[in-house]
N, CA, C and O atoms as CSV, one atom per row, in Angstrom:
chain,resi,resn,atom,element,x,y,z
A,1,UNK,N,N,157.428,37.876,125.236
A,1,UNK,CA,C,158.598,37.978,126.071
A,1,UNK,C,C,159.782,38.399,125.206
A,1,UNK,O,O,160.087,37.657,124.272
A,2,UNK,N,N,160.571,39.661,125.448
A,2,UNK,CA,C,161.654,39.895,124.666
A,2,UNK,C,C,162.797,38.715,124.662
A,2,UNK,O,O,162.624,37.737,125.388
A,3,UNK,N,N,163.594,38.785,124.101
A,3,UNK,CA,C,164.261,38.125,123.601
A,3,UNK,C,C,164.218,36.685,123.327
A,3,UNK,O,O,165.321,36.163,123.491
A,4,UNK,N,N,163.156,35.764,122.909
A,4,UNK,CA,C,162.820,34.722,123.127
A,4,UNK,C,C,162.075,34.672,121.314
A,4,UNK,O,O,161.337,35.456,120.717
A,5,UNK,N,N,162.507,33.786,121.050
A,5,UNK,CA,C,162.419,33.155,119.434
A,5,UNK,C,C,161.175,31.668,119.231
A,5,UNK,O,O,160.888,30.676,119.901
A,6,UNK,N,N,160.745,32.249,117.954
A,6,UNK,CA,C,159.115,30.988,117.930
A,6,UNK,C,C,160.369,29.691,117.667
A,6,UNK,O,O,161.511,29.704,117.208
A,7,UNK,N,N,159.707,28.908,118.074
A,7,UNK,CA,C,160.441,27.568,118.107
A,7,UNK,C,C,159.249,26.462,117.648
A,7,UNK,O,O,159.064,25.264,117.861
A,8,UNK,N,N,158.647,27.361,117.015
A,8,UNK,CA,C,157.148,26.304,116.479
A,8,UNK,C,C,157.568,25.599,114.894
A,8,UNK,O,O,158.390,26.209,114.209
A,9,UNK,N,N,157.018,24.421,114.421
A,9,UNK,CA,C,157.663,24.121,113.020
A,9,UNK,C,C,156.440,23.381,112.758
A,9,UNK,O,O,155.756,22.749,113.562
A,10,UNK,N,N,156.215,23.607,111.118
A,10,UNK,CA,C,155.292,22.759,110.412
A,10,UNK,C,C,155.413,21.681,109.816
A,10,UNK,O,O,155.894,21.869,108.699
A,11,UNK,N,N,155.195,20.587,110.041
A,11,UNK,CA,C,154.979,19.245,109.576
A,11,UNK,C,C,154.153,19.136,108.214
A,11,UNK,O,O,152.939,19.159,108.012
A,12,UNK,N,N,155.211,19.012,107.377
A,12,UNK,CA,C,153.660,18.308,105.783
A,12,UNK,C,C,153.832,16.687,106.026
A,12,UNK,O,O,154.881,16.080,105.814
A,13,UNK,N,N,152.739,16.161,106.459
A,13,UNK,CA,C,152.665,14.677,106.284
A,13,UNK,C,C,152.365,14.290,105.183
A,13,UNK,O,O,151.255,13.760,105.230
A,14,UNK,N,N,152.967,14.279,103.788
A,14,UNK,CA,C,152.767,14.338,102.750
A,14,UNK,C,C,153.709,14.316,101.932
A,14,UNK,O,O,154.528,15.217,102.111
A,15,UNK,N,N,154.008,13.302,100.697
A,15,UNK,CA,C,155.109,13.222,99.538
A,15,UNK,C,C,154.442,14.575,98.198
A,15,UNK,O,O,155.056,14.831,97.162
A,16,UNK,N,N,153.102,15.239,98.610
A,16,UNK,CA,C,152.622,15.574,97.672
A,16,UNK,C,C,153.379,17.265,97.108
A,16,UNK,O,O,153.126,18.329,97.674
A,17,UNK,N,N,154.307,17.117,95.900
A,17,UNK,CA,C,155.165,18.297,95.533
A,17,UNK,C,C,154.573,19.637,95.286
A,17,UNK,O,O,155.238,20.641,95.028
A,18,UNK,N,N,152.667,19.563,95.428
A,18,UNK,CA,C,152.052,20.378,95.089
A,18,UNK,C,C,151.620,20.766,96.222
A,18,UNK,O,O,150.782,21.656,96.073
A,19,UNK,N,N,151.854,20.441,97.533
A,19,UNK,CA,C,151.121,20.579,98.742
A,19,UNK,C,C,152.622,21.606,99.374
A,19,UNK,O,O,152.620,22.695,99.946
A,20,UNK,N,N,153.696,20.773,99.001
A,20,UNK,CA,C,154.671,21.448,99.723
A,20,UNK,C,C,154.868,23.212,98.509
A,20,UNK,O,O,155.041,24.384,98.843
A,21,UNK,N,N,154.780,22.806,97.658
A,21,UNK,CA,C,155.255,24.364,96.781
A,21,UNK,C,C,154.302,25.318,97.034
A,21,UNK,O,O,154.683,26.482,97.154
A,22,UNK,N,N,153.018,25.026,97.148
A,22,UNK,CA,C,152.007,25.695,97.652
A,22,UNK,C,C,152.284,26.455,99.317
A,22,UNK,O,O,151.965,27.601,99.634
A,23,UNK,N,N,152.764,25.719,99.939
A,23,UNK,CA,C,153.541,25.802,101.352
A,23,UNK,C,C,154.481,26.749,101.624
A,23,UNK,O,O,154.476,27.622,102.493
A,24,UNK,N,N,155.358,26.463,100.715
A,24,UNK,CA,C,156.672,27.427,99.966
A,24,UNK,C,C,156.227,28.838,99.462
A,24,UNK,O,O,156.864,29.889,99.521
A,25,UNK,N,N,155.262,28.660,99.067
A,25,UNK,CA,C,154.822,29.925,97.983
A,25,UNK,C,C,154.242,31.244,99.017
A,25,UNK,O,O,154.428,32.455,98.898
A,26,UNK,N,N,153.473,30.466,100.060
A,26,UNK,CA,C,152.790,30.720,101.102
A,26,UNK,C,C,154.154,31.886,102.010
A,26,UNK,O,O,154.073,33.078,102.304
A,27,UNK,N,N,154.977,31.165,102.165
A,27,UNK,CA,C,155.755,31.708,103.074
A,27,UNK,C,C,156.044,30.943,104.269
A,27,UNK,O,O,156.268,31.594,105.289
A,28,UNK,N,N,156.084,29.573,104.334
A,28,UNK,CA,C,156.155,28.837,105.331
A,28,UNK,C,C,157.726,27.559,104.838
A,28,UNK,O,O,158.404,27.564,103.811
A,29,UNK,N,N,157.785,26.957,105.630
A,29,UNK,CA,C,159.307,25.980,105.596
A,29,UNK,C,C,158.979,24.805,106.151
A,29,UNK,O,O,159.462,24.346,107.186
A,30,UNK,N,N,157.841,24.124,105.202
A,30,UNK,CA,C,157.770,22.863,106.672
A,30,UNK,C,C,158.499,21.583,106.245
A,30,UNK,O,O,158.525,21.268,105.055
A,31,UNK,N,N,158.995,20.958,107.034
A,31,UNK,CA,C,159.675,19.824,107.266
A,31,UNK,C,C,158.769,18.654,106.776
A,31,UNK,O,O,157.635,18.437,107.203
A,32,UNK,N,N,159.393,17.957,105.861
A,32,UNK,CA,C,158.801,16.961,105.278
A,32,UNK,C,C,158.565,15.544,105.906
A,32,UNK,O,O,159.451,14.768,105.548
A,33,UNK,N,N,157.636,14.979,106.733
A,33,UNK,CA,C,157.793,13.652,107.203
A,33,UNK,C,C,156.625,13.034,107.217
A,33,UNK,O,O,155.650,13.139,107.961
A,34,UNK,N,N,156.883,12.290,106.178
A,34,UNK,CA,C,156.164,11.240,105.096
A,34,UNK,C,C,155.093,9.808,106.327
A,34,UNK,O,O,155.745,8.866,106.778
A,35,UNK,N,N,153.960,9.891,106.572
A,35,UNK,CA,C,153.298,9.384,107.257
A,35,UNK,C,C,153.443,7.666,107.290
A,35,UNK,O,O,153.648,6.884,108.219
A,36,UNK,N,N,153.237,7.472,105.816
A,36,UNK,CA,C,153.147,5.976,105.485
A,36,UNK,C,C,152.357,5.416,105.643
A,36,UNK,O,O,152.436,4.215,105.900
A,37,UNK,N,N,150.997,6.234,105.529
A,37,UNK,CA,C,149.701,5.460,105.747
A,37,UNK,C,C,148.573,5.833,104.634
A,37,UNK,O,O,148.077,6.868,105.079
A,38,UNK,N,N,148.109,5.608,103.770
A,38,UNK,CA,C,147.110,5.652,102.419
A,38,UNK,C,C,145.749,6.365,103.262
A,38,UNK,O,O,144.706,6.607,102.655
């Protein structure tokens, strides 16, 4: 549909700095929110 923007976002459930740079590197921006579960 023209004029209409992705409004989709990626979640890292994860503190891991190697999961997110990998993420980064990729070409992606995801929002960090930390699960709290082992």
């Amino acid at each position: 549909m023209a004029g209409m923007t992705d409004q989709r976002r990626l979640v890292l459930a994860s503190a891991s700095p190697a999961r997110l740079g990998l993420l980064r590197q990729a070409g992606f921006a995801p929002e960090v929110i930390v699960s709290g579960v082992d």
